[in-house]
C-alpha positions as CSV (number, residue, x, y, z in Angstrom):
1,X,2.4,-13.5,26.7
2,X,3.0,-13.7,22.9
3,X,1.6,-16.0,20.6
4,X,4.0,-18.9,19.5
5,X,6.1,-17.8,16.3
6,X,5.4,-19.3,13.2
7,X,8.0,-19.0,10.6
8,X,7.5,-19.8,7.1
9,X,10.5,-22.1,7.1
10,X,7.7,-24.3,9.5
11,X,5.2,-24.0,7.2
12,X,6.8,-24.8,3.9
13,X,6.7,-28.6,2.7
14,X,10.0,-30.7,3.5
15,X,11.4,-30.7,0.0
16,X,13.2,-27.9,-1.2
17,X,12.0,-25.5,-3.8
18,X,13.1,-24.3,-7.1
19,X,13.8,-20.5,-7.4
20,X,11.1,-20.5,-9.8
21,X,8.8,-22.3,-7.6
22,X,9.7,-19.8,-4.3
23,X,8.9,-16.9,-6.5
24,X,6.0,-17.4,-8.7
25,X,4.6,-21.1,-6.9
26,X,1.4,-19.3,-5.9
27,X,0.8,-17.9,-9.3
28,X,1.4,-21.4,-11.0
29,X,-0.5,-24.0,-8.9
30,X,-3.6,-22.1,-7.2
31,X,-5.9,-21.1,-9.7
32,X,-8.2,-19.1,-7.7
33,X,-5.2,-17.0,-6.8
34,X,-4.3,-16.5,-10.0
35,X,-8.1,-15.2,-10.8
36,X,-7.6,-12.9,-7.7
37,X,-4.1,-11.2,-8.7
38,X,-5.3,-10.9,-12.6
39,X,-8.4,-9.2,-11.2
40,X,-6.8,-6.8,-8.6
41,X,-3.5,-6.2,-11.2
42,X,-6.1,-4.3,-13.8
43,X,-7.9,-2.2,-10.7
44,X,-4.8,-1.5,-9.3
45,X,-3.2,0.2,-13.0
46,X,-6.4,2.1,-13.5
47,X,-5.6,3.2,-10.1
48,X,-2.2,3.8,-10.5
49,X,-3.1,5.8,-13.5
50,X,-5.7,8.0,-11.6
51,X,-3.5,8.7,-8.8
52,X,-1.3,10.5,-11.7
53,X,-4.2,12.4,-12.6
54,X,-5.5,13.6,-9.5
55,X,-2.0,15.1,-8.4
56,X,-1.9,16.6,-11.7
57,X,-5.2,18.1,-11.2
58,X,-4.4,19.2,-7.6
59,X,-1.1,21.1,-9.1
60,X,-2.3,23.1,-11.9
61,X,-5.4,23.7,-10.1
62,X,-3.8,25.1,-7.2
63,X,-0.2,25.2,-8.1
64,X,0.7,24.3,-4.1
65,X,2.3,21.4,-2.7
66,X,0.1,22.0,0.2
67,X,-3.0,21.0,-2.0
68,X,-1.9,17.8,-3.0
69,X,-0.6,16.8,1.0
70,X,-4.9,18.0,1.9
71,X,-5.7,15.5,-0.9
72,X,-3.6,13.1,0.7
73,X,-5.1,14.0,3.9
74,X,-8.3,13.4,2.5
75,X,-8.0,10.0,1.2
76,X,-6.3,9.0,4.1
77,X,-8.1,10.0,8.0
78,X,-11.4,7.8,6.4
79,X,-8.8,4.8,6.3
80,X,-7.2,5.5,9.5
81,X,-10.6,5.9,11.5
82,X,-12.7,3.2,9.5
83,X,-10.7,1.0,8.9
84,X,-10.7,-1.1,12.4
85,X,-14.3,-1.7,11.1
86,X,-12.9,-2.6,8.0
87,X,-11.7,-5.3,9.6
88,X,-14.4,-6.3,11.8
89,X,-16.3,-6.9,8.1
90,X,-14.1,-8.8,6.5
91,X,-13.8,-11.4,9.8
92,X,-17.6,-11.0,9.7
93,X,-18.7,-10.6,6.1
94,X,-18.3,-12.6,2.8
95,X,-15.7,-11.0,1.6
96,X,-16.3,-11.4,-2.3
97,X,-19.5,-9.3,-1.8
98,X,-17.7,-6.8,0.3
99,X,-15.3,-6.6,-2.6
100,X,-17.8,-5.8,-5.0
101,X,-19.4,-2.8,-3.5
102,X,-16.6,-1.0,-2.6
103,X,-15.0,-1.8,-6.8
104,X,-18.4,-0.6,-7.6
105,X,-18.4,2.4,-4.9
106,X,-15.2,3.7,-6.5
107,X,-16.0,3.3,-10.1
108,X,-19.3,5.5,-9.6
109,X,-17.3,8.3,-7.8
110,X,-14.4,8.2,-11.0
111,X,-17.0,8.7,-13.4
112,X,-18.6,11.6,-11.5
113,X,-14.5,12.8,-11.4
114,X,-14.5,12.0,-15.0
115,X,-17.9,13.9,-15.7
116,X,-16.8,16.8,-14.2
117,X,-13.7,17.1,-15.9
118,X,-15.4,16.9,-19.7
119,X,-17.5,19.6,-19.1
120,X,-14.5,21.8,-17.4
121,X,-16.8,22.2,-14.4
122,X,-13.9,20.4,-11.8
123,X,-12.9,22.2,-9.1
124,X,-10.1,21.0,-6.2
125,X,-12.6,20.2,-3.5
126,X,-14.4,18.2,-6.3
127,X,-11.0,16.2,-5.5
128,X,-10.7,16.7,-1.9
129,X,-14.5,14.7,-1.3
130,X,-13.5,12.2,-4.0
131,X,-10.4,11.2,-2.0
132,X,-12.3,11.1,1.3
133,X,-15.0,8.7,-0.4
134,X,-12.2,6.4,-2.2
135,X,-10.4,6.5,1.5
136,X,-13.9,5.1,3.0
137,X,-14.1,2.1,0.0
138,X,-9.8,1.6,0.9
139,X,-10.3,1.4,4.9
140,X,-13.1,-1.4,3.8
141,X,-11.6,-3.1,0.8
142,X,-8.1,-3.7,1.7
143,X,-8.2,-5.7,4.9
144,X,-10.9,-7.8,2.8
145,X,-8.6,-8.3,0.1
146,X,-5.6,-9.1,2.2
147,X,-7.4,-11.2,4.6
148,X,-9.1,-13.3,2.1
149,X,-5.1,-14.5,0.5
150,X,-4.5,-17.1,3.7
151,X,-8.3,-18.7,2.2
152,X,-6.8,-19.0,-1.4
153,X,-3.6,-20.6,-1.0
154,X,-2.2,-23.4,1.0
155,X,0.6,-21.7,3.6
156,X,3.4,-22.8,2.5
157,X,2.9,-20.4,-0.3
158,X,1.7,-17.4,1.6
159,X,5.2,-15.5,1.0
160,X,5.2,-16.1,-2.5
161,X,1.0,-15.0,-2.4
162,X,1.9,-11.8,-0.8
163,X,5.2,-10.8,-2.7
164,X,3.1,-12.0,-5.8
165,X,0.7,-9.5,-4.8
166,X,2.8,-6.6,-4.4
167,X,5.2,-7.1,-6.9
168,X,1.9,-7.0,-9.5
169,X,0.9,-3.7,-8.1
170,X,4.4,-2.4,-8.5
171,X,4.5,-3.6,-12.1
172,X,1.3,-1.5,-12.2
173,X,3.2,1.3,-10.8
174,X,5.6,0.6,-13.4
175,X,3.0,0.8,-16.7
176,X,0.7,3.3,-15.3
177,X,2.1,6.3,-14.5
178,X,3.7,6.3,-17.5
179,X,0.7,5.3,-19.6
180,X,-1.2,7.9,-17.9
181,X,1.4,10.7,-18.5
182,X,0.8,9.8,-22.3
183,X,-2.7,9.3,-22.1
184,X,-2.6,13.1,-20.4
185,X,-1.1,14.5,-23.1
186,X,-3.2,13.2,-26.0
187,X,-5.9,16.0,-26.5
188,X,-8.8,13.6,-27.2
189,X,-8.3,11.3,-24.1
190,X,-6.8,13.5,-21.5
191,X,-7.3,13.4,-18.0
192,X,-11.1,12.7,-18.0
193,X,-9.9,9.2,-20.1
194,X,-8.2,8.4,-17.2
195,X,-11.1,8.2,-14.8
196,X,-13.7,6.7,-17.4
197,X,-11.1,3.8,-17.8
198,X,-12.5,2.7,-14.4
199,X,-15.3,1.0,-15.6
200,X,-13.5,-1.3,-17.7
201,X,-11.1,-2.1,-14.8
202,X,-14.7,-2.4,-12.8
203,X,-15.8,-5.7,-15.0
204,X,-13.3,-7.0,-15.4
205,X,-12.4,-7.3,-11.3
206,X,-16.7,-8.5,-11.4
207,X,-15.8,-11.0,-13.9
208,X,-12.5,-12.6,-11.7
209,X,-14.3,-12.2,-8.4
210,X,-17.4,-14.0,-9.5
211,X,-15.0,-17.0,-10.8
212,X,-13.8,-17.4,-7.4
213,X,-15.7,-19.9,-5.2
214,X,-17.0,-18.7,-2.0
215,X,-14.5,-21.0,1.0
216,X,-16.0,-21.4,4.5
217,X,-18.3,-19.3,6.6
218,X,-18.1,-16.0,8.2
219,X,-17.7,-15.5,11.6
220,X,-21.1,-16.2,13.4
221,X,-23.3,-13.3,15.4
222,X,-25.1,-14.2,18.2
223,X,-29.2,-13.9,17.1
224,X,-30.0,-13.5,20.8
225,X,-28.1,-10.8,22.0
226,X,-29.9,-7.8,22.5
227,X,-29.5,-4.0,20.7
228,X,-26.7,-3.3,23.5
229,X,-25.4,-6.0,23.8
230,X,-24.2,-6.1,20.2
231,X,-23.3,-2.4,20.3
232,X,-20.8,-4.0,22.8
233,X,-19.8,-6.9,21.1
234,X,-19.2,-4.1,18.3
235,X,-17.4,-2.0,20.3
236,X,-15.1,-4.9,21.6
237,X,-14.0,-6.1,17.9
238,X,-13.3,-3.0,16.6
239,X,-10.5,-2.6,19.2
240,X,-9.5,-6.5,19.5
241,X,-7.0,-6.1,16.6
242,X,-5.6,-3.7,18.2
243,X,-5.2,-5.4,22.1
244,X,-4.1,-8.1,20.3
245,X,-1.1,-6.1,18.3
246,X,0.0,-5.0,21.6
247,X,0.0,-8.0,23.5
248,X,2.0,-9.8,21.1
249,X,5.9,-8.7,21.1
250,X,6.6,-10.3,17.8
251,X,3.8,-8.0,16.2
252,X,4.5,-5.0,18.1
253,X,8.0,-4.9,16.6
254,X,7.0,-5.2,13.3
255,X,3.9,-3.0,13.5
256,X,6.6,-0.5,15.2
257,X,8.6,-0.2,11.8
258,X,5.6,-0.5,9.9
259,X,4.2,3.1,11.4
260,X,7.6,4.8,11.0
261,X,8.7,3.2,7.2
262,X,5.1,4.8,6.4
263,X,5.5,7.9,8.2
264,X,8.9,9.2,6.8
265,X,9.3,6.9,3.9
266,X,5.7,6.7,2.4
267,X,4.7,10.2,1.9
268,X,6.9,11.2,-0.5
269,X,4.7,9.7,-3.4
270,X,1.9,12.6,-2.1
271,X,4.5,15.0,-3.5
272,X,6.1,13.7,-6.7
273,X,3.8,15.7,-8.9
274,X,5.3,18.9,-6.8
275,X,9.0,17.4,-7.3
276,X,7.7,16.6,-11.4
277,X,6.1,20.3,-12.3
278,X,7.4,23.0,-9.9
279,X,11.0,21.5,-9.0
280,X,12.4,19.5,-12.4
281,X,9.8,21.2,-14.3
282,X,9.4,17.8,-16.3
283,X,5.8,18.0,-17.0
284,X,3.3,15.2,-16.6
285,X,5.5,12.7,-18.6
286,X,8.3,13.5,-16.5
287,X,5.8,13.1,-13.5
288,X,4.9,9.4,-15.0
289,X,8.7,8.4,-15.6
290,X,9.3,9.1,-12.1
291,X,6.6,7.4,-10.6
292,X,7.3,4.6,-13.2
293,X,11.2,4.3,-12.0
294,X,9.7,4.0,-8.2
295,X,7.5,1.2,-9.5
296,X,10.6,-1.0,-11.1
297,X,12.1,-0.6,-8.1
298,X,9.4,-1.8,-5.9
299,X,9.1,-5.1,-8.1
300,X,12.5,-6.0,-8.3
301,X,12.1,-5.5,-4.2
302,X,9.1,-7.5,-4.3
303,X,10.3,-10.3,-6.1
304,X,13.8,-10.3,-4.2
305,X,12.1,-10.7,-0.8
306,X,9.9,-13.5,-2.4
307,X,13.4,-15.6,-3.8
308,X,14.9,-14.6,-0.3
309,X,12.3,-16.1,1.7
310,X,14.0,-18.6,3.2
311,X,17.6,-16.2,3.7
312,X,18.7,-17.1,7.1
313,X,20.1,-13.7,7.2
314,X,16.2,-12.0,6.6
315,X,16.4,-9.9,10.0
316,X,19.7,-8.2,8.9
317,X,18.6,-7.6,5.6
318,X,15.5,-5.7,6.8
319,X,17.3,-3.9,8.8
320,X,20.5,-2.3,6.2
321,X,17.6,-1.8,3.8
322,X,15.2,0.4,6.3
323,X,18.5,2.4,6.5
324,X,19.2,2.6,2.8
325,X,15.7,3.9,2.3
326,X,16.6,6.9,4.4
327,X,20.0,7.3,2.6
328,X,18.0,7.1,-1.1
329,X,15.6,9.5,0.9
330,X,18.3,11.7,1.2
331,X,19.3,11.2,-2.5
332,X,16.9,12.3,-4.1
333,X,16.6,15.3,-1.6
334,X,20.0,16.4,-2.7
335,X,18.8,15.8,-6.2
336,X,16.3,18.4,-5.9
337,X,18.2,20.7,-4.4
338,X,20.2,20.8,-7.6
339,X,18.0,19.5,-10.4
340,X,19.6,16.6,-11.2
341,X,16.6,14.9,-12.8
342,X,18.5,11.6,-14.3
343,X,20.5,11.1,-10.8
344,X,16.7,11.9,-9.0
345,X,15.5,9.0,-11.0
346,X,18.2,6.4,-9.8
347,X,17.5,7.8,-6.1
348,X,13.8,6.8,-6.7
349,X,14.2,3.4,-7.8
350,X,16.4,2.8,-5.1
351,X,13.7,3.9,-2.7
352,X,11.0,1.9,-4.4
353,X,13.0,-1.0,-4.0
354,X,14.3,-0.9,-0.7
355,X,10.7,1.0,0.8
356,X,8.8,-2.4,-0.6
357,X,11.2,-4.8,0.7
358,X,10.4,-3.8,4.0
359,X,6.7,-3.7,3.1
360,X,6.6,-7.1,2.2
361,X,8.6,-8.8,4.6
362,X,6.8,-6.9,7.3
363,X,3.0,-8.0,5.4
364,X,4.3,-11.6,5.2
365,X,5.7,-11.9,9.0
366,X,2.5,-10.4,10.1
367,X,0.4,-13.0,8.4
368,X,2.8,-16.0,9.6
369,X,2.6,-14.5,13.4
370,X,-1.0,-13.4,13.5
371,X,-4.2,-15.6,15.0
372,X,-5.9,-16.9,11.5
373,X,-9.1,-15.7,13.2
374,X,-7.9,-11.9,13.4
375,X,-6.5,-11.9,10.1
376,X,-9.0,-8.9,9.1
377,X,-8.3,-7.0,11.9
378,X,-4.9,-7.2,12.1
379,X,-5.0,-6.1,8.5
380,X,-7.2,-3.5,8.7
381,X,-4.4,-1.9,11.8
382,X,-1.7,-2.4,8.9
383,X,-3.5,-0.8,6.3
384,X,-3.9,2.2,9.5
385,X,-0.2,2.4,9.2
386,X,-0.3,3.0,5.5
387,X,-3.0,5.4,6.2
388,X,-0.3,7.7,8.2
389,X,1.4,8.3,5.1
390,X,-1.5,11.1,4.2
391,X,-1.2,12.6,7.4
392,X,3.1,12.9,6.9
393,X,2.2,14.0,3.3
394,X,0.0,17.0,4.4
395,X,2.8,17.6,6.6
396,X,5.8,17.8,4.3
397,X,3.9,19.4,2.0
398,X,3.5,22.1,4.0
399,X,7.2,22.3,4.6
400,X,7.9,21.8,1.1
401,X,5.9,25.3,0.1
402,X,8.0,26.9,3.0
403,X,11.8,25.5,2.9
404,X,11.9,23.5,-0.5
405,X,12.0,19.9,-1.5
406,X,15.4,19.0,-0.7
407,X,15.7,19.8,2.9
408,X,12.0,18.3,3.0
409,X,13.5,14.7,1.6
410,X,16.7,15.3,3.4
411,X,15.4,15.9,6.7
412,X,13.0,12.8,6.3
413,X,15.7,10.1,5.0
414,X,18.1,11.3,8.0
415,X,15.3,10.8,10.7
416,X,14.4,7.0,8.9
417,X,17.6,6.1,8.9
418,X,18.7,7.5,12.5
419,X,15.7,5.2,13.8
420,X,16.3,2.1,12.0
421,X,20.1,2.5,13.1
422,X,18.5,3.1,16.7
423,X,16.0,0.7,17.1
424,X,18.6,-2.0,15.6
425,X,21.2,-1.7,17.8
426,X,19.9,-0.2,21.2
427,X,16.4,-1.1,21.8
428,X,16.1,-4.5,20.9
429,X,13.7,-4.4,18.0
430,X,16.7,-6.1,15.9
431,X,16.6,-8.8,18.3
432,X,12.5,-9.3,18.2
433,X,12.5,-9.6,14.4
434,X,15.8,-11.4,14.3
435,X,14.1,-13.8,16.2
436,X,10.7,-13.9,14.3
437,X,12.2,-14.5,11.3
438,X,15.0,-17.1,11.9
């Protein structure tokens, strides 16, 4: 039987909110928030940043869409298979440690990147291992991250935590594509600049975590169970978050548009550096405007759901914009198909904004429903979902190299938006999240 429903509307104090207050309330009143989303907003633009100049490198190294959707591949089958245990740690483990292993795991494998690039001895499965390493320190880092939120902030404020959160890393998004399609371009930076920059994000993340004080204890082991025993108890908690997902309707449902949204709606960001140099022949900049445009749009989508948070009309809204993801999908496939670069741009924001709406209204339900206990490995099953992105990315990259971009796109958006319309109106996931929301 499912879990009671907990709506934020239950969880929000009695007197009503300012718009300010419902959008940026986490930011303003909980300092150790506030320490957490200035340190993850500087790892997440050196990221941001990075993620330009690996597909760069990936392209010109290979010239193949293919090549970028393996490096995609790469980085993501470490977070889809490790990433219940992921989960498993940050229930079990103090998270602020976890943290800093994993920041200081992926700041040791950019500067090898970044080594190898100054003395022109990179090669593409140089960037093939990289991403399967930084997949590893994801499928451990981001359920820790996003579990540890609900520990930070009263309730109440979780929505405006979480749409905090990813409206930060979309302004990110924003700033560092573009910064790092300049930065590309300057002949005594370039693309090896880019990865070194990873050590400054690197303190500076040391310096906010350390700030943060450590709140309650993780979950005790038994001390007298014996070697099988635990390999049991193991066993049994890697796959609890997901018995638990799919014993709970309210959670299937979302988890349900989760998988999809990432399948046919996610993996287009593999690619943009295939759209950027060998279909609008814009160049790196170009490459960094576009993935900048996505990135406005994702924060004005981030910041909308958090103002909207108390919209009796939620459920409906989730559901037009899941289908106007697959119609911008479809955009900027037609777009492609006849080079219409400044109209391609408008597409993307509008798929930025509608592809993080969803994200975040999906995050925050799943929080508000889930068992506080299991907030680690539900998490780590979500960040699974955004894991299947690489897989689609390898995918369409593939039938990018065979039929071209714009039937690629177009085929996608016309699936997404064929199973939103679907599962809205004739299988009753509408109805679930209707009623999960209102």
């Amino acid at each position: 039987m499912a879990a009671p429903v907990v709506t934020a509307e239950a969880a929000e104090p009695a007197e009503a909110r300012g718009a300010f207050q419902r959008v940026f309330g986490a930011l303003g009143e909980n300092p150790h928030y506030r320490l957490y989303w200035f340190g993850n907003q500087a790892n997440t633009l050196v990221m941001q940043m990075q993620q330009v100049a690996n597909g760069y490198l990936a392209y010109t190294l290979t010239d193949s869409a293919a090549a970028l959707g393996v490096v995609a591949f790469a980085q993501s089958a470490p977070m889809l298979v490790i990433s219940p245990l992921g989960g498993v740690l940050a229930d079990r483990l103090e998270k602020r440690a976890v943290l800093i292993w994993m920041q200081a795991l992926q700041c040791a494998i950019s500067l090898v990147i970044g080594v190898l690039v100054a003395i022109d001895r990179i090669e593409y499965w140089h960037l093939v291992v990289s991403a399967a390493i930084q997949g590893v320190s994801f499928a451990i880092m981001m359920p820790t991250r996003q579990s540890w939120i609900p520990q930070l902030i009263p309730r109440h404020d979780l929505t405006s935590a979480l749409a905090l959160n990813n409206a930060g890393m979309n302004a990110a998004r924003i700033v560092g594509p573009s910064l790092a399609g300049v930065l590309i371009a300057v002949p005594w930076f370039g693309i090896k600049g880019v990865y070194f920059l990873r050590v400054l994000a690197f303190v500076w993340v040391m310096f906010t975590l350390l700030q943060i004080p450590i709140r309650g204890e993780p979950e005790a082991s038994s001390s007298e169970a014996d070697g099988w025993d635990r390999v049991r108890d193991l066993g049994v908690q890697l796959t609890s978050g997901l018995r638990y997902i799919w014993n709970h309707e309210t959670l299937l449902s979302l988890f349900i548009f989760a998988v999809v949204t990432m399948l046919l709606g996610q993996s287009y960001q593999q690619l943009l550096p295939a759209y950027a140099l060998g279909v609008f022949d814009v160049g790196a900049e170009g490459q960094g405007v576009m993935q900048a445009v996505v990135g406005v749009g994702g924060l004005v989508g981030s910041l909308s759901m958090a103002y909207l948070s108390r919209n009796p009309n939620r459920a409906k809204i989730q559901a037009y914009t899941g289908t106007a993801l697959g119609f911008a999908l479809m955009l900027f496939g037609l777009c492609s198909a006849f080079g219409w670069f400044f109209i391609a741009l408008g597409a993307l924001f509008l798929v930025g904004l509608t592809l993080d709406f969803n994200a975040t209204i999906n995050q925050t339900l799943i929080m508000l429903n889930a068992d506080r206990a299991l907030y680690g490995r539900v998490m780590a099953v979500y960040m699974m979902t955004w894991a299947l992105s690489g897989f689609s990315a390898s995918l369409s990259g593939v039938l990018m190299d065979h039929v071209g971009g714009a039937i690629t796109m177009l085929s996608q958006g016309l699936i997404l938006a064929v199973f939103v319309v679907l599962m809205a109106s004739l299988n009753g996931g509408y109805r679930k999240i209707r009623n999960s929301i209102s």
